[in-house]
C-alpha positions as CSV (number, residue, x, y, z in Angstrom):
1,X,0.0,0.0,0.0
2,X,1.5,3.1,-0.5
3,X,-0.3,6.6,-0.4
4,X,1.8,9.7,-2.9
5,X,-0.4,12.6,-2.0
6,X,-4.0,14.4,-2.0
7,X,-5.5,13.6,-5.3
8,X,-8.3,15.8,-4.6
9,X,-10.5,17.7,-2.3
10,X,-14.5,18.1,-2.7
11,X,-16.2,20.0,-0.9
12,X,-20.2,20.4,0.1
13,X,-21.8,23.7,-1.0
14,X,-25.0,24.9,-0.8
15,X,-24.9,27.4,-3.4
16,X,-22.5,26.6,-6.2
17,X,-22.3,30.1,-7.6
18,X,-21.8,32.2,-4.6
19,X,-19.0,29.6,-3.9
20,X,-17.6,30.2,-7.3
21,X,-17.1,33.1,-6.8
22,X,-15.8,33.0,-4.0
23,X,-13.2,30.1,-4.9
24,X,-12.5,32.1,-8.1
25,X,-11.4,35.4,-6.8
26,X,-9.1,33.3,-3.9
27,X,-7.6,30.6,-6.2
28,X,-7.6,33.0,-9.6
29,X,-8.8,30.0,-11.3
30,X,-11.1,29.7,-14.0
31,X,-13.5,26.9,-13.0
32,X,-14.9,23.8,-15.5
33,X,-18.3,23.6,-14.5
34,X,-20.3,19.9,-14.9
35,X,-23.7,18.1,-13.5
36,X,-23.6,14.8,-12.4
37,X,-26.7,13.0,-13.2
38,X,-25.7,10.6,-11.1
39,X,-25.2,12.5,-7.9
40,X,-27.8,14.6,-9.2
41,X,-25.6,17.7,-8.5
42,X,-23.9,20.6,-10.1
43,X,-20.0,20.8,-9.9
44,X,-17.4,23.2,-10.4
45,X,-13.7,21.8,-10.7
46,X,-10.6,24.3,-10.5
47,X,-7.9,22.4,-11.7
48,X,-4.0,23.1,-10.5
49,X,-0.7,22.7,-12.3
50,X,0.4,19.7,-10.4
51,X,-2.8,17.5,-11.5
52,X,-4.8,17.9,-8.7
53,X,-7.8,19.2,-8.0
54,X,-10.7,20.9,-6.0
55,X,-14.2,20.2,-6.6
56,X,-17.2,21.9,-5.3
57,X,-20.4,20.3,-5.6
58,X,-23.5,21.6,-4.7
59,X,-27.3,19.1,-5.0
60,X,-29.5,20.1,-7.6
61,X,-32.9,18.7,-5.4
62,X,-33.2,17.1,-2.0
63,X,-32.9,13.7,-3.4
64,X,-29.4,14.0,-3.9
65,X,-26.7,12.1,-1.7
66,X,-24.7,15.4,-1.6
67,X,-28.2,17.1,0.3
68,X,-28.2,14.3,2.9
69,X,-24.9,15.0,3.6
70,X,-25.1,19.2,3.7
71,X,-28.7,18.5,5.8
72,X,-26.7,16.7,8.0
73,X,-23.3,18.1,8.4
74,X,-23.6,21.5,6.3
75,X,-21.2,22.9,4.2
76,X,-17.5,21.6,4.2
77,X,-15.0,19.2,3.2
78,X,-16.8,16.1,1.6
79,X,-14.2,13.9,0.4
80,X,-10.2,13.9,0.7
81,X,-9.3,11.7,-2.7
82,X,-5.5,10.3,-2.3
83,X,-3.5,8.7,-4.7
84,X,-2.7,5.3,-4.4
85,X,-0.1,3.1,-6.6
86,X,-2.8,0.0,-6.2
87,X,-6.5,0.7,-5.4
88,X,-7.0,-3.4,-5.0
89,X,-3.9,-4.1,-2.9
90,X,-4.7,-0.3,-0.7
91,X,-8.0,-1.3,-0.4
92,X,-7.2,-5.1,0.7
93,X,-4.9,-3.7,2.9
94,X,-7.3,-1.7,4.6
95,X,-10.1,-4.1,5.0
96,X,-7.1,-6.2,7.0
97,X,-6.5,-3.5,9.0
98,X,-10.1,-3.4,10.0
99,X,-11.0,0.0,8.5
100,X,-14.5,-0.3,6.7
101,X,-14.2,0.4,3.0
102,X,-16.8,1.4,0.6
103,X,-17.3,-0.1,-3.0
104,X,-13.1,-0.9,-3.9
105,X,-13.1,3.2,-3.6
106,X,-14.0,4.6,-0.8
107,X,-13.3,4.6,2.9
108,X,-15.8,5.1,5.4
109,X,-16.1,8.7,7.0
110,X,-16.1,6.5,10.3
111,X,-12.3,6.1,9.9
112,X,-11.6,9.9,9.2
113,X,-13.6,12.0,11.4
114,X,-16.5,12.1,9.5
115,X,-14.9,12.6,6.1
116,X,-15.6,10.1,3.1
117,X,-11.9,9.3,1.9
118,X,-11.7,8.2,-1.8
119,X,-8.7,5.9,-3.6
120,X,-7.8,7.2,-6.5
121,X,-5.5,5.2,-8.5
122,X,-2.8,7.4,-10.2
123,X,0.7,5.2,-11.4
């Protein structure tokens, strides 16, 4: 198992624009903005020179994951993505360790004070 670094951070919004903004004029970052079907959310990724990344996401109706979670919690860091030279063998190693992982991706925010930790694979 071996961890190089944060991948990326995401973090819970509950108005994308006004956090935009606000991201925009501290990072001086032009922002991609995407929705995700899926998480039925909109998201604004500022990309960095070192391939990282921050992500805000924001839920486009209360049916959204990401709206349980700002209900809950409110607005903040969602998920801390590291990079990983092996997802499988990090993930195995892990589960051995006794930590609760979620889907071969994901860590349980049980394990890190409430924050969902993602494994991203990057070689």
């Amino acid at each position: 198992m071996a961890f190089k670094g944060v991948d990326h951070v995401v973090v819970r919004v509950s108005d994308l624009d006004s956090a935009v903004e606000g991201y925009r004029k501290l990072l001086d970052i032009e922002p991609e903005l995407k929705h995700s079907d899926e998480l039925q959310a909109d998201q604004a990724f500022f990309y960095f020179d070192n391939d990282t990344f921050l992500e805000l996401i924001s839920p486009i109706d209360d049916s959204s994951p990401i709206a349980k979670s700002l209900a809950k919690l409110g607005e903040g860091i969602h998920t801390v993505a590291f990079a990983v030279d092996d997802q499988k063998a990090t993930v195995a190693d892990l589960d051995a360790k006794g930590l609760r992982t979620l889907g071969g991706t994901f860590v349980h925010p049980s394990a890190a004070n409430g924050v969902l930790v993602q494994l991203s694979e990057r070689s």
